[in-house]
Biopython code that builds the backbone (N, CA, C, O; Angstrom):
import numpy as np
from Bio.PDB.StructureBuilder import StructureBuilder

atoms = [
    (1, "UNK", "N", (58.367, 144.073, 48.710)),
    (1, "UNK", "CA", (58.086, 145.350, 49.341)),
    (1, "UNK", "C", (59.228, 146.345, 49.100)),
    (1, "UNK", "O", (58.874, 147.522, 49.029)),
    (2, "UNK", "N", (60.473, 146.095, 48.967)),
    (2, "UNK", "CA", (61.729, 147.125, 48.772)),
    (2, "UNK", "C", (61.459, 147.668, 47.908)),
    (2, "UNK", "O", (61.263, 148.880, 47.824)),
    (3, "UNK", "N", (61.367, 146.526, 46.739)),
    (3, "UNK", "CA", (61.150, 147.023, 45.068)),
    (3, "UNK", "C", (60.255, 147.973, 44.901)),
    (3, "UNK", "O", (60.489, 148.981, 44.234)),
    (4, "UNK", "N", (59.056, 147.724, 45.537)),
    (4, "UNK", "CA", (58.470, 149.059, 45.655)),
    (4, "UNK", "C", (58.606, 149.848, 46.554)),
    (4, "UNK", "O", (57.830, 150.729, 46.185)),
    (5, "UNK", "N", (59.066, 150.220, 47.563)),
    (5, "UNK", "CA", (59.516, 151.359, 48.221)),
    (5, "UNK", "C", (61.272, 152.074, 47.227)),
    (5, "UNK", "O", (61.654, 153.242, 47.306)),
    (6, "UNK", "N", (61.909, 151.077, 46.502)),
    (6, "UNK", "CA", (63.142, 151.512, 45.333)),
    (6, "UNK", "C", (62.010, 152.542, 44.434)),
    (6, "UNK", "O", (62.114, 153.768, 44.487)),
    (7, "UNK", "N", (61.361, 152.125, 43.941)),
    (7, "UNK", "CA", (60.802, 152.099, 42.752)),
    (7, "UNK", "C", (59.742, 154.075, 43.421)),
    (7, "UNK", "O", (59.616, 155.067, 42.703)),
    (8, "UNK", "N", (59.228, 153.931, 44.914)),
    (8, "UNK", "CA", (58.589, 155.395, 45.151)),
    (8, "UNK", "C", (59.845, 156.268, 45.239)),
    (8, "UNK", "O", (59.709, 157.263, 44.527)),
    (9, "UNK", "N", (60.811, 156.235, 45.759)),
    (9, "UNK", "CA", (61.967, 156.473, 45.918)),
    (9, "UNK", "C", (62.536, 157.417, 45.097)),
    (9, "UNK", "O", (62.854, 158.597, 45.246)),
    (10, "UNK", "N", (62.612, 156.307, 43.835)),
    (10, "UNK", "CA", (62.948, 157.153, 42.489)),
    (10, "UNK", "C", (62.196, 158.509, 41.971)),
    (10, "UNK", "O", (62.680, 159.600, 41.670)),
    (11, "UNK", "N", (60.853, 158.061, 41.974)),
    (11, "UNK", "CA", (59.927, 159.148, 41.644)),
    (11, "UNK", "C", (60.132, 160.114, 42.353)),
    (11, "UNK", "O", (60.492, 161.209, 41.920)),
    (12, "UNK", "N", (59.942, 159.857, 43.476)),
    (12, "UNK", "CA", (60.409, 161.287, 44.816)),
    (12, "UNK", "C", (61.815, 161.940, 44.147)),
    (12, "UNK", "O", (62.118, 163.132, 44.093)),
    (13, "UNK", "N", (62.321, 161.162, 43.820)),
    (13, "UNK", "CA", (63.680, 161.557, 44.006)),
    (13, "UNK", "C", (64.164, 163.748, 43.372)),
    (13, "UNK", "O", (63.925, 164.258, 42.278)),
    (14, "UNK", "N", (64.668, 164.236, 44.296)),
    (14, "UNK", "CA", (64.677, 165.557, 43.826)),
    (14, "UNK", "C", (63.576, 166.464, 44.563)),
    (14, "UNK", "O", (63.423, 167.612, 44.145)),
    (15, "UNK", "N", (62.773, 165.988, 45.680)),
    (15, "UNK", "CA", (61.930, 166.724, 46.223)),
    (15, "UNK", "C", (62.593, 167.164, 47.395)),
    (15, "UNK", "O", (63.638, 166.634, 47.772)),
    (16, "UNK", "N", (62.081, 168.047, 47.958)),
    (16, "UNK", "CA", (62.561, 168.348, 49.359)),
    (16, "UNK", "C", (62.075, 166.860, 50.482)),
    (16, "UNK", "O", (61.011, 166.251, 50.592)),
    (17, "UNK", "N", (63.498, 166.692, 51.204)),
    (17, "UNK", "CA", (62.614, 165.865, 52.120)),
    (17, "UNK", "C", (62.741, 164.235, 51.574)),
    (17, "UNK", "O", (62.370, 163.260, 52.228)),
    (18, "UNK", "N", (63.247, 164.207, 50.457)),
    (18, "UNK", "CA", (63.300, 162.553, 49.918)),
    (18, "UNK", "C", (64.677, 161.970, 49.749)),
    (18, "UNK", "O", (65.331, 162.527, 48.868)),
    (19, "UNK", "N", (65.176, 161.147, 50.276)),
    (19, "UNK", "CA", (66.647, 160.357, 49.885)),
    (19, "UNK", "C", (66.646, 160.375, 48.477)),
    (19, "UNK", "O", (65.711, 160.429, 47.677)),
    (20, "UNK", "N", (68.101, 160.308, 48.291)),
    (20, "UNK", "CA", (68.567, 159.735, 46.745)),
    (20, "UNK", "C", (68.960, 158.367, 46.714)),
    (20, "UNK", "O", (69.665, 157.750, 47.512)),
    (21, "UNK", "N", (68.182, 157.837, 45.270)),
    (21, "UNK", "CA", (68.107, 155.829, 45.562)),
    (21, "UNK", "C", (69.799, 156.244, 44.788)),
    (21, "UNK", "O", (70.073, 157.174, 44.029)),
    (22, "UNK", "N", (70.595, 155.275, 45.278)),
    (22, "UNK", "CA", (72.324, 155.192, 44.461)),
    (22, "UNK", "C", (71.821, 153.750, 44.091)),
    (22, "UNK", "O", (71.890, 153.534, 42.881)),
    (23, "UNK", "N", (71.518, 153.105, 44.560)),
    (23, "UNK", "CA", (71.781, 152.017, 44.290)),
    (23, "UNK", "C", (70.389, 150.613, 44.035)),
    (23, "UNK", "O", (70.954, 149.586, 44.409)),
    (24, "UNK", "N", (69.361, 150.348, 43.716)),
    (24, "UNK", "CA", (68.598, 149.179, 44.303)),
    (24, "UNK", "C", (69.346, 147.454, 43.458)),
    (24, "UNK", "O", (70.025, 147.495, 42.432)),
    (25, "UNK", "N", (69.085, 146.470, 44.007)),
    (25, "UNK", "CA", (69.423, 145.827, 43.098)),
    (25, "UNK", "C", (69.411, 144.472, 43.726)),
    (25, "UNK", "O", (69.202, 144.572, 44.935)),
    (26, "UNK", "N", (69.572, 143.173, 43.300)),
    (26, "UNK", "CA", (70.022, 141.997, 44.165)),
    (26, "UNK", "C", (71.631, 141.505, 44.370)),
    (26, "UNK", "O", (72.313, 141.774, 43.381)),
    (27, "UNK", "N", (72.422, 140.782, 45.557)),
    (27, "UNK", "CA", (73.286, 140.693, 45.508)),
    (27, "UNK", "C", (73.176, 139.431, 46.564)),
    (27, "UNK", "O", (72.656, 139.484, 47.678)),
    (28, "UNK", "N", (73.826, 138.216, 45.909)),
    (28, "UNK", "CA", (73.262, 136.787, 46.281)),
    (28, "UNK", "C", (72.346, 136.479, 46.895)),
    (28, "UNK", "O", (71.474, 136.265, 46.052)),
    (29, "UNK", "N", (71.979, 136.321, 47.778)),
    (29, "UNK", "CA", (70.038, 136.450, 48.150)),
    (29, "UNK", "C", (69.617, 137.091, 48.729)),
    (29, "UNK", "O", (68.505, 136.767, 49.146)),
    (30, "UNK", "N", (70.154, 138.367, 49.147)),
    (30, "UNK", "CA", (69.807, 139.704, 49.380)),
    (30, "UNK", "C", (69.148, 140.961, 48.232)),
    (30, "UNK", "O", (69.752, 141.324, 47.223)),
    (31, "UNK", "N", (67.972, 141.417, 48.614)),
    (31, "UNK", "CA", (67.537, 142.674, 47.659)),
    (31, "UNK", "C", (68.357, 143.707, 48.925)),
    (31, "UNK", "O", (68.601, 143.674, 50.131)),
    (32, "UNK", "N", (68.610, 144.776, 47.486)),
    (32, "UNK", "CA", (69.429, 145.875, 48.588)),
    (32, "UNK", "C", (68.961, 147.071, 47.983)),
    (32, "UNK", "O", (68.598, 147.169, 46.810)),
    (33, "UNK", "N", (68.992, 148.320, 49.156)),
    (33, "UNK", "CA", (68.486, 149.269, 48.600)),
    (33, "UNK", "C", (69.494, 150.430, 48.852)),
    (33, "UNK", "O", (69.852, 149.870, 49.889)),
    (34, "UNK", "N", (69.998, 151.155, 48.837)),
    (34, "UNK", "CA", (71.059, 152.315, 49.146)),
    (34, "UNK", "C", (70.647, 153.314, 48.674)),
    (34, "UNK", "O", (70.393, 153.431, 47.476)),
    (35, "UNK", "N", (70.504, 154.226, 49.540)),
    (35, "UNK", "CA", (69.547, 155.439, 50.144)),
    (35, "UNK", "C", (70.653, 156.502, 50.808)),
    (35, "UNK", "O", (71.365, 156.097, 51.726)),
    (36, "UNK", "N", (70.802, 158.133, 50.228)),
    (36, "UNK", "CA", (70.794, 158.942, 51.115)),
    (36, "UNK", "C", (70.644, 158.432, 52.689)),
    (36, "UNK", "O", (69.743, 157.609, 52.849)),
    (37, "UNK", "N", (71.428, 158.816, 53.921)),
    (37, "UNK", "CA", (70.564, 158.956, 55.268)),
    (37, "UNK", "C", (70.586, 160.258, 55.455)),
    (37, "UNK", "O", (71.657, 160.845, 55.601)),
    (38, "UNK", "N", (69.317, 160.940, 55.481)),
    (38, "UNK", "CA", (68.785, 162.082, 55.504)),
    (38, "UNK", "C", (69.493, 162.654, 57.155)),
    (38, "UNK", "O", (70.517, 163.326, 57.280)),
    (39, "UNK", "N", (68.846, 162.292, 57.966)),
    (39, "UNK", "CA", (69.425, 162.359, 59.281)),
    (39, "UNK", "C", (69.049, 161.556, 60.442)),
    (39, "UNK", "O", (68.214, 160.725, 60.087)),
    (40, "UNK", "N", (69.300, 161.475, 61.566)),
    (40, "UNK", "CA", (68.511, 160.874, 62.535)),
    (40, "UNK", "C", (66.866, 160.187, 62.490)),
    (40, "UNK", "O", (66.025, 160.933, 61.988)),
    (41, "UNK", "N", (66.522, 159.222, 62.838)),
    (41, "UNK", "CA", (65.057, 158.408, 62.557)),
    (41, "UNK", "C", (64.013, 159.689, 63.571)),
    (41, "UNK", "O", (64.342, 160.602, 64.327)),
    (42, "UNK", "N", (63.120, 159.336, 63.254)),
    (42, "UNK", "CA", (62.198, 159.941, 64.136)),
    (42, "UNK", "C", (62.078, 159.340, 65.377)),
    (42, "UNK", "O", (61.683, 160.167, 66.200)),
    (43, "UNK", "N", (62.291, 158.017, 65.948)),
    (43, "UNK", "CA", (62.485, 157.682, 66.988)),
    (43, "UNK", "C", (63.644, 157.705, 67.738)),
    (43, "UNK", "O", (63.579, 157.549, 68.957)),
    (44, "UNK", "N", (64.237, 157.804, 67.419)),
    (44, "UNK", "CA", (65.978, 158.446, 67.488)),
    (44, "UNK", "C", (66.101, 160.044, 67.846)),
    (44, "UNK", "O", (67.161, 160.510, 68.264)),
    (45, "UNK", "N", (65.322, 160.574, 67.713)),
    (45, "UNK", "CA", (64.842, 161.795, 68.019)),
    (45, "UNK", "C", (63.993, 162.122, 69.214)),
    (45, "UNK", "O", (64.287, 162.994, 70.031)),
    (46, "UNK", "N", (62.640, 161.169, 69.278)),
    (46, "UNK", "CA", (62.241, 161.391, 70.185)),
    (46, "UNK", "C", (62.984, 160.652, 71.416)),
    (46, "UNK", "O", (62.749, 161.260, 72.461)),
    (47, "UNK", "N", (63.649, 159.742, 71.569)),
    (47, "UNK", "CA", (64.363, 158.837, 72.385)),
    (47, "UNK", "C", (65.574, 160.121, 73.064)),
    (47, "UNK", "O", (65.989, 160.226, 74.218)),
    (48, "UNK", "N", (65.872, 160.911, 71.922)),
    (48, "UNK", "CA", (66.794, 161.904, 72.255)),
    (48, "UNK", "C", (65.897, 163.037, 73.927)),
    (48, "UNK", "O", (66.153, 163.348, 75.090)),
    (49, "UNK", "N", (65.208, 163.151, 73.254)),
    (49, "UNK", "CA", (64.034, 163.812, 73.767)),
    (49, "UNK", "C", (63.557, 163.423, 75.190)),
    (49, "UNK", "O", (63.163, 164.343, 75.907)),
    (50, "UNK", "N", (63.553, 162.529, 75.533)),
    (50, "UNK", "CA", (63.287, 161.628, 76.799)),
    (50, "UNK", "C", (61.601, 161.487, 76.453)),
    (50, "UNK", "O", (60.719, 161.859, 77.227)),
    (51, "UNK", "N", (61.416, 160.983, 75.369)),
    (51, "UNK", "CA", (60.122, 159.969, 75.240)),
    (51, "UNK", "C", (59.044, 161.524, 74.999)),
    (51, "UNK", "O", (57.996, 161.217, 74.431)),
    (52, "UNK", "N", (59.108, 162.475, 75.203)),
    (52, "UNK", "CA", (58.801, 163.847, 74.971)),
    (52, "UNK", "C", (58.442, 165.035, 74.029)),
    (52, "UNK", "O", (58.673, 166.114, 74.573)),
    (53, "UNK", "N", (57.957, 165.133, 72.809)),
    (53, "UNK", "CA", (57.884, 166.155, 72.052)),
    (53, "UNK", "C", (56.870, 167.382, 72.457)),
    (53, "UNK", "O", (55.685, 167.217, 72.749)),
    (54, "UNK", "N", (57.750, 169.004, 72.407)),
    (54, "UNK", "CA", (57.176, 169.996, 72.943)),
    (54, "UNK", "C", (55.828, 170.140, 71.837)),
    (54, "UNK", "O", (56.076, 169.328, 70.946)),
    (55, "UNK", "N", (54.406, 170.892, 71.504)),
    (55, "UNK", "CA", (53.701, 171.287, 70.993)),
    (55, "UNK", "C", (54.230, 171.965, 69.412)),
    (55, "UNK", "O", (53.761, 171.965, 68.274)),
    (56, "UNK", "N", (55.655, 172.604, 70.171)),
    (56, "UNK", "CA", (55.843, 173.519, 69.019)),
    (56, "UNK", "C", (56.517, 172.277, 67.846)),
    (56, "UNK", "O", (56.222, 172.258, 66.651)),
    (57, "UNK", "N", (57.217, 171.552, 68.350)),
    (57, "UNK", "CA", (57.776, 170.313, 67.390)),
    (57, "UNK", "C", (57.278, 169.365, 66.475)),
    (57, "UNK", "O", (57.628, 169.016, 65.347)),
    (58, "UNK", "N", (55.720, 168.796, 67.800)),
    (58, "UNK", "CA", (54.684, 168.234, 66.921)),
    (58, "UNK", "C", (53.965, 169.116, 65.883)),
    (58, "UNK", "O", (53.298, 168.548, 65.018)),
    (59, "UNK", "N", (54.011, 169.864, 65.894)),
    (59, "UNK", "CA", (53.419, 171.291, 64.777)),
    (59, "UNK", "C", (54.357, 171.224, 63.183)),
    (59, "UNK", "O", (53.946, 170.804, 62.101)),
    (60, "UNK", "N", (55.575, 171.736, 63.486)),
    (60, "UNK", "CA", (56.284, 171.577, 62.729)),
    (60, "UNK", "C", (56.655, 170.408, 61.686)),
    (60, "UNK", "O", (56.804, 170.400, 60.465)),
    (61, "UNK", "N", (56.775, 169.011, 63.106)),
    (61, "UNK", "CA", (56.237, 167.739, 61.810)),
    (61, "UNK", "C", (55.321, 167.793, 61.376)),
    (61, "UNK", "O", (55.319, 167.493, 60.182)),
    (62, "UNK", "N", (54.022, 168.175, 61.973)),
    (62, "UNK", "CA", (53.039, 167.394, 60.883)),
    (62, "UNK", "C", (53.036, 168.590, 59.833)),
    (62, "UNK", "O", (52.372, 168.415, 58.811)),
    (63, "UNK", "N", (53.760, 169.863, 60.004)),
    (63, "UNK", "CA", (53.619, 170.879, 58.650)),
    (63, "UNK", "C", (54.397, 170.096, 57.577)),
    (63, "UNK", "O", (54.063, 169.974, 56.399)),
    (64, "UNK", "N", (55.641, 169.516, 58.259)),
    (64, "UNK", "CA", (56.912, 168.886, 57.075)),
    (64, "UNK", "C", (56.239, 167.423, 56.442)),
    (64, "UNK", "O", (56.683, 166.813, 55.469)),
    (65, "UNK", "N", (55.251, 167.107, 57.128)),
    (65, "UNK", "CA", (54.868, 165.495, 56.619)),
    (65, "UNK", "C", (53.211, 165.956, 56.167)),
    (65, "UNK", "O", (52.401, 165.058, 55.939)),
    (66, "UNK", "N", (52.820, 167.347, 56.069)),
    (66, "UNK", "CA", (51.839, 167.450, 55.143)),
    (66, "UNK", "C", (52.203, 167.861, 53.938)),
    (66, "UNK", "O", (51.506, 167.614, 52.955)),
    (67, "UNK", "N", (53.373, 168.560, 53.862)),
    (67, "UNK", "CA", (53.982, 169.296, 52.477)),
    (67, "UNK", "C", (54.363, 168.141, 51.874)),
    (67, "UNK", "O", (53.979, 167.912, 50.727)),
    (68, "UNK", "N", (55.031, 167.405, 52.440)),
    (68, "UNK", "CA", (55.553, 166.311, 51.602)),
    (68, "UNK", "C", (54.191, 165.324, 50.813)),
    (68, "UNK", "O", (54.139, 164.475, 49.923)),
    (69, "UNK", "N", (53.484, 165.813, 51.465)),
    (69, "UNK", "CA", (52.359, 164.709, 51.257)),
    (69, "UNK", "C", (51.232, 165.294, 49.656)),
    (69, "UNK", "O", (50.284, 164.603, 49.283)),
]
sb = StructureBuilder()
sb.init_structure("model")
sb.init_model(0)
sb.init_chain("A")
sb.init_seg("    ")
for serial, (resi, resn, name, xyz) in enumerate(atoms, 1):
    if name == "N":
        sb.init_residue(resn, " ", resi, " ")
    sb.init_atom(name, np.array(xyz, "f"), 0.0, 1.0, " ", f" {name:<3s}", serial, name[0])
structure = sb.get_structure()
């Protein structure tokens, strides 16, 4: 499953909105992937939030996760 999430990664790579892969690869019986961290998770956000997103926020994601799409 990494290999292919490495492998969409790449393709993205250079869009608005997508990490940069530095690194995928194996390293003794670990697959590893090294990724940009863009910023905070989305649950990390809403947790910030107190479990809460205003109307105007949910709007805005789903504009940023339809463009991307």
């Amino acid at each position: 499953m990494l290999e292919y999430e490495a492998k969409l990664y790449e393709k993205l790579q250079g869009q608005p909105g997508f990490a940069t892969v530095h690194w995928y690869g194996v390293e003794g019986d670990f697959k590893v992937l090294i990724i940009d961290l863009l910023g905070p998770s989305l649950n990390d956000l809403f947790e910030f939030c107190e479990h809460k997103f205003k109307t105007t926020t949910i709007m805005w994601l789903a504009t940023q996760m339809i463009t991307r799409i």
